[in-house]
C-alpha positions in Angstrom: -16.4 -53.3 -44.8 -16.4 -49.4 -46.2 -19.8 -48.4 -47.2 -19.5 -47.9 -50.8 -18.3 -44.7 -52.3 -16.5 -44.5 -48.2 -12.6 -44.7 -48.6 -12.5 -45.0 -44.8 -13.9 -47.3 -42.3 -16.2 -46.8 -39.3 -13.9 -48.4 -36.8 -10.3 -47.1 -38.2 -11.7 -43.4 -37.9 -13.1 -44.6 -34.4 -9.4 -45.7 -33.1 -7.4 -42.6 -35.1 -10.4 -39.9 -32.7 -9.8 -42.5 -29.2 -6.0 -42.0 -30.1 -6.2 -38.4 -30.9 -7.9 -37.7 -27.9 -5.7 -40.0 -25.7 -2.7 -38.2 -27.3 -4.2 -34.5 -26.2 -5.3 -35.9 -22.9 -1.0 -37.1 -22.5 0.2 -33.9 -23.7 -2.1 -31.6 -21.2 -1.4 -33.4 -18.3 2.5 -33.2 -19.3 2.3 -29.7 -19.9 0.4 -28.9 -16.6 2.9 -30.9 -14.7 6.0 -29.1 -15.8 4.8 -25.9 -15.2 4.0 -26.7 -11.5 7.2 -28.1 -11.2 8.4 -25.3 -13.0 7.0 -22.9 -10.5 7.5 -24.7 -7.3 11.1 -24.4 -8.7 11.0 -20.1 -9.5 9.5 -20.0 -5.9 12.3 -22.0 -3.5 14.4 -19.6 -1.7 11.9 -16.6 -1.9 10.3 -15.8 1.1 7.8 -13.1 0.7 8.7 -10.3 3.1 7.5 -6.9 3.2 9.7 -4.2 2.8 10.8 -2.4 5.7 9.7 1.4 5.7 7.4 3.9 5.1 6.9 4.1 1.2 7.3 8.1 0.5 9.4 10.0 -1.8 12.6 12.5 -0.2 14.0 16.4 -1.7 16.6 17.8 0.1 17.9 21.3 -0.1 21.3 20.3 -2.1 21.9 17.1 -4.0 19.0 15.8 -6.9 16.4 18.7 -7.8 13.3 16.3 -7.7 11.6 13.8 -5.2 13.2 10.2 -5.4 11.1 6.9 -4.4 12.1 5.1 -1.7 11.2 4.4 1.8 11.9 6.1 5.5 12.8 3.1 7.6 10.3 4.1 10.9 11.7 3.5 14.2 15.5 3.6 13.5 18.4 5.7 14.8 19.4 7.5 13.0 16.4 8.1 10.7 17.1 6.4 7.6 15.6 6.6 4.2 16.4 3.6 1.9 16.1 4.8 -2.3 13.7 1.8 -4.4 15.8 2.6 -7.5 18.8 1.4 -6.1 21.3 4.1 -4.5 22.9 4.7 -1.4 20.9 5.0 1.7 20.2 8.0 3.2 20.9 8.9 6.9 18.9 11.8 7.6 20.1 14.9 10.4 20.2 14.4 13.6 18.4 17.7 13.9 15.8 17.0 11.9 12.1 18.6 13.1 9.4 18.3 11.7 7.5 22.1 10.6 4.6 21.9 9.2 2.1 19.9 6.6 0.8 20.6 3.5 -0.5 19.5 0.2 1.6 19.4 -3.1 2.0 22.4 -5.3 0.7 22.2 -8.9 4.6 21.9 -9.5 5.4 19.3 -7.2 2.4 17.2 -8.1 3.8 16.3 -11.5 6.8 14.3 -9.6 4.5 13.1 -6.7 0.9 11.9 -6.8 -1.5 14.8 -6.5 -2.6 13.1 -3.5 0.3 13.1 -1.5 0.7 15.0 1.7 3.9 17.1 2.0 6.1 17.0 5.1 8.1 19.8 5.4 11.0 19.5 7.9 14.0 21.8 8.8 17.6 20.7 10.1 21.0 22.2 9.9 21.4 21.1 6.7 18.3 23.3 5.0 14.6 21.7 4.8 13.8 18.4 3.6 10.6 17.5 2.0 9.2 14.1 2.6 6.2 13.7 0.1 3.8 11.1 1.4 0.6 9.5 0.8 -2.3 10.4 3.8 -2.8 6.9 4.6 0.9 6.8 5.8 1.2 9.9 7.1 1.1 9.5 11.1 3.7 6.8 10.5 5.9 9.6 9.3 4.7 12.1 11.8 5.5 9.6 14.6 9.2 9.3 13.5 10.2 12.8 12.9 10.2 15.0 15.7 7.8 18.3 15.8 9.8 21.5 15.9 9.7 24.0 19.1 7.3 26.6 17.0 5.5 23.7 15.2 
């Protein structure tokens, strides 16, 4: 019986709160499961495999004017740069050496990160600039070859 002046009882408002609470309960645990199965789904097929190469940026003496992204695939022959923006790959010269090392210009660190160590290398073709960041750079070293006067 409603207390008077109540227009609801004790135990309806105690079942409508146990039935709220179930409901909520229901709809998290729905929720939750979906978006497991909805990521287990997203993630079949997808192995997680590192990229092969060196991550650096290349300049050449003719083609673009500024460094492009990509990465200088270590240990292949031909020497090979592969572009991350999409892009042809690049095979580099045959005769390419490797001249000297050196940090970016005030001009060149605006496309590259200050940071980056320069790798200037000389073929028949003109030079070619590989910028590169020092934790990297002996992997880069190791794959071009040093020049007679370097």
């Amino acid at each position: 019986m409603p207390a008077p002046g109540c227009v609801f009882d004790a135990a309806w408002l105690n079942a409508r709160m146990i039935e709220l609470v179930l409901t909520a309960v229901v709809l998290a645990l729905t929720v939750w499961m979906l978006s497991k199965q909805l990521r287990q789904r997203s993630s079949e097929g997808v192995v997680a495999t590192k990229p092969a190469g060196v991550p650096c940026m290349l300049r050449s003496a003719k083609g673009r004017a500024g460094f492009r992204p990509g990465r200088l695939v270590v240990g292949s022959e031909p020497l090979t740069w592969t572009p991350s923006l999409g892009g042809r790959d690049v095979v580099l010269p045959a005769g390419l050496r490797y001249t000297q090392t050196r940090s970016a210009t005030a001009e060149e660190a605006v496309g590259v990160n200050p940071r980056a160590r320069i790798v200037e290398c000389a073929s028949a073709d003109g030079p070619w600039l590989v910028a590169v960041m020092p934790e990297e750079l002996e992997q880069v070293l190791g794959a071009v070859r040093p020049s007679a006067t370097a």
